[in-house]
C-alpha positions as CSV (number, residue, x, y, z in Angstrom):
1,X,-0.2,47.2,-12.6
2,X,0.9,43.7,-13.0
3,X,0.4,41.1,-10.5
4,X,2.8,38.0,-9.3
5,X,1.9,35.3,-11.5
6,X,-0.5,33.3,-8.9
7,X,-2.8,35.9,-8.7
8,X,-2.6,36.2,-12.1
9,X,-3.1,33.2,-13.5
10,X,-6.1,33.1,-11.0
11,X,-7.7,36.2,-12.9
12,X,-7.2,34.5,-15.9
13,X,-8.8,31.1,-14.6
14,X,-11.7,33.3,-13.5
15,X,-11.8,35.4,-16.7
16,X,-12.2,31.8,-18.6
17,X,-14.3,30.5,-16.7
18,X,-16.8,33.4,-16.8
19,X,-16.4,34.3,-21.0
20,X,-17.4,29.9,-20.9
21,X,-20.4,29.8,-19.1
22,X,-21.6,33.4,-20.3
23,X,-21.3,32.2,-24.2
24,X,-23.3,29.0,-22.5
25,X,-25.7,31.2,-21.5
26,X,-26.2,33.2,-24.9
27,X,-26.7,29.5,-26.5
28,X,-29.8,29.1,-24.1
29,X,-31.2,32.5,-24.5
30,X,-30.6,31.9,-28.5
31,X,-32.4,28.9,-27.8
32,X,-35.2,30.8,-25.8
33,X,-35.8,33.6,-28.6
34,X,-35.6,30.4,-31.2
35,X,-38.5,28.9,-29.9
36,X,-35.9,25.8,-28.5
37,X,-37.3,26.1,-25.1
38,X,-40.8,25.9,-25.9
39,X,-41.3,23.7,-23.1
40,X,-40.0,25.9,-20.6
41,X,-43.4,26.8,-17.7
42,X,-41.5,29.9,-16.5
43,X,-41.0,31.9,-20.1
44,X,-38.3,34.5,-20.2
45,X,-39.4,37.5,-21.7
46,X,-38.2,39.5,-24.7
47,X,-37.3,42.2,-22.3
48,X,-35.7,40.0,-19.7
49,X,-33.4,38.3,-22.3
50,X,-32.5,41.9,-23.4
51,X,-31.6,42.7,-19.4
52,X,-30.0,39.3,-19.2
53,X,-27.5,40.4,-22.1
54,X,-27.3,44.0,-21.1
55,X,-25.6,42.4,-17.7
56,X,-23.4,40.1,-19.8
57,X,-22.2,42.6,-21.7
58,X,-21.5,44.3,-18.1
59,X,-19.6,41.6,-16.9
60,X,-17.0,40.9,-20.2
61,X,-16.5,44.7,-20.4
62,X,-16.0,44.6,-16.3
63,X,-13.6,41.5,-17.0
64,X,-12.0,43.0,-20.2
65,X,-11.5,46.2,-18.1
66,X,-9.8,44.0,-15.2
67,X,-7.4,42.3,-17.4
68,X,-6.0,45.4,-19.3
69,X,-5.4,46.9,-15.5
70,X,-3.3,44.0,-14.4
71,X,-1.7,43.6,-17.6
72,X,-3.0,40.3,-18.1
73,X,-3.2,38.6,-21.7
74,X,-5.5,35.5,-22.2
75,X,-3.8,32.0,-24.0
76,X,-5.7,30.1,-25.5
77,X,-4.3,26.8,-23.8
78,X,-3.1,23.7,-25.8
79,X,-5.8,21.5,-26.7
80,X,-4.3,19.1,-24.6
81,X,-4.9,21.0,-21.6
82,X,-8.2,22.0,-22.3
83,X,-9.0,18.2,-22.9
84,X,-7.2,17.4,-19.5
85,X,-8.7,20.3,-17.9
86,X,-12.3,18.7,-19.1
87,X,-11.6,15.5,-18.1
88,X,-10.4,16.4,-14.3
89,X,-13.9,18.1,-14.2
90,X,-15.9,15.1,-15.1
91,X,-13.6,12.8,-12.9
92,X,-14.5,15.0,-9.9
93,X,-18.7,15.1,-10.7
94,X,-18.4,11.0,-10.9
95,X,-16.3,11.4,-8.0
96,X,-19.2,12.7,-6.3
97,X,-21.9,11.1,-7.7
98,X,-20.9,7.6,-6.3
99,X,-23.6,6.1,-3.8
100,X,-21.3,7.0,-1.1
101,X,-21.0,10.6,-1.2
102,X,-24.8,10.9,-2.1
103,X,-26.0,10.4,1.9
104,X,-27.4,14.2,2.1
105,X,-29.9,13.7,-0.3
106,X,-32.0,12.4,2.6
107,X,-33.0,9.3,0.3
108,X,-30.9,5.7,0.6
109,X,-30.6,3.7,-2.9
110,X,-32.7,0.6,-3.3
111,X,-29.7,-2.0,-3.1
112,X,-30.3,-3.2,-6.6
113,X,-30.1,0.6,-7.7
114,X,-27.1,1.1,-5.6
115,X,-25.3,-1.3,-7.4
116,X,-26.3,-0.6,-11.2
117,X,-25.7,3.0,-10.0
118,X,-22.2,2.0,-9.1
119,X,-21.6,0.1,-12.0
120,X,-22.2,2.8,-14.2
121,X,-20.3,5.2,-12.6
122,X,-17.5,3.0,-12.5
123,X,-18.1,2.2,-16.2
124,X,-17.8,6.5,-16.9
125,X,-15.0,6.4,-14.7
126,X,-13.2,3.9,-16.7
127,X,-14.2,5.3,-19.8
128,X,-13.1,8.8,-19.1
129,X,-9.6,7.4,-17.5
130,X,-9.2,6.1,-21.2
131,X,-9.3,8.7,-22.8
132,X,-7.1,10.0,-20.3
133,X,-4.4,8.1,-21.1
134,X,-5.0,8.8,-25.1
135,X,-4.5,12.5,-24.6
136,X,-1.7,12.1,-21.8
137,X,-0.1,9.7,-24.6
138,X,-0.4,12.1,-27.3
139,X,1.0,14.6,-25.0
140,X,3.7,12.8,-24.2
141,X,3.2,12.7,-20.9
142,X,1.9,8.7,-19.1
């Protein structure tokens, strides 16, 4: 069954979007069964990290099973728009991590924090908007 390309392109977003953050989570448990997260007070078991992939596997076969029903075939996208794509993401977390839009954590800055905090965001902002325009530029898109 194929689907009009909104919804599929959606599918595809969400198929993404879940193989990235479930080969992020494989790093951490990697990490876990390495000894990386030695720190860690609440230890994940042998047997819970087994679980914890059992469902992973549950999910890409779920989202590989998905895809072949709608007929849908994952790109791999441009580097350029995976680099945009990144960049749009950590414009809209500095977005919200300005002073302003940080009221509902019940605490006010101290006024010299406010403004250092500022500055630096400002200073990420600026520095992510440049390299921006670098892969706009080498795009060929300004």
């Amino acid at each position: 069954m194929a689907l009009s390309e909104l919804h599929a392109r959606r599918l595809a977003t969400v198929a993404k979007m879940f193989e990235a953050a479930l080969d992020r989570m494989e790093l951490t448990l990697r990490a876990v069964e390495e000894g990386g997260e030695a720190t860690s007070i609440a230890r994940i078991s042998v047997e819970q990290v087994r679980t914890i992939r059992d469902r992973m596997s549950a999910i890409r076969d779920h989202l590989r099973e998905g895809l072949e029903h709608f007929s849908i075939k994952l790109q791999k996208p441009e580097p350029q728009q995976m680099l945009v794509a990144e960049l749009s993401t950590l414009w809209v977390i500095l977005e919200n991590a300005r002073p302003a839009r940080m009221k509902g954590y019940g605490q006010e800055f101290a006024p010299h924090d406010k403004a250092d905090w500022e500055n630096l965001i400002q200073a990420l902002m600026r520095d992510t908007e440049s390299i921006r325009r670098v892969v706009m530029k080498a795009s060929g898109k300004s």
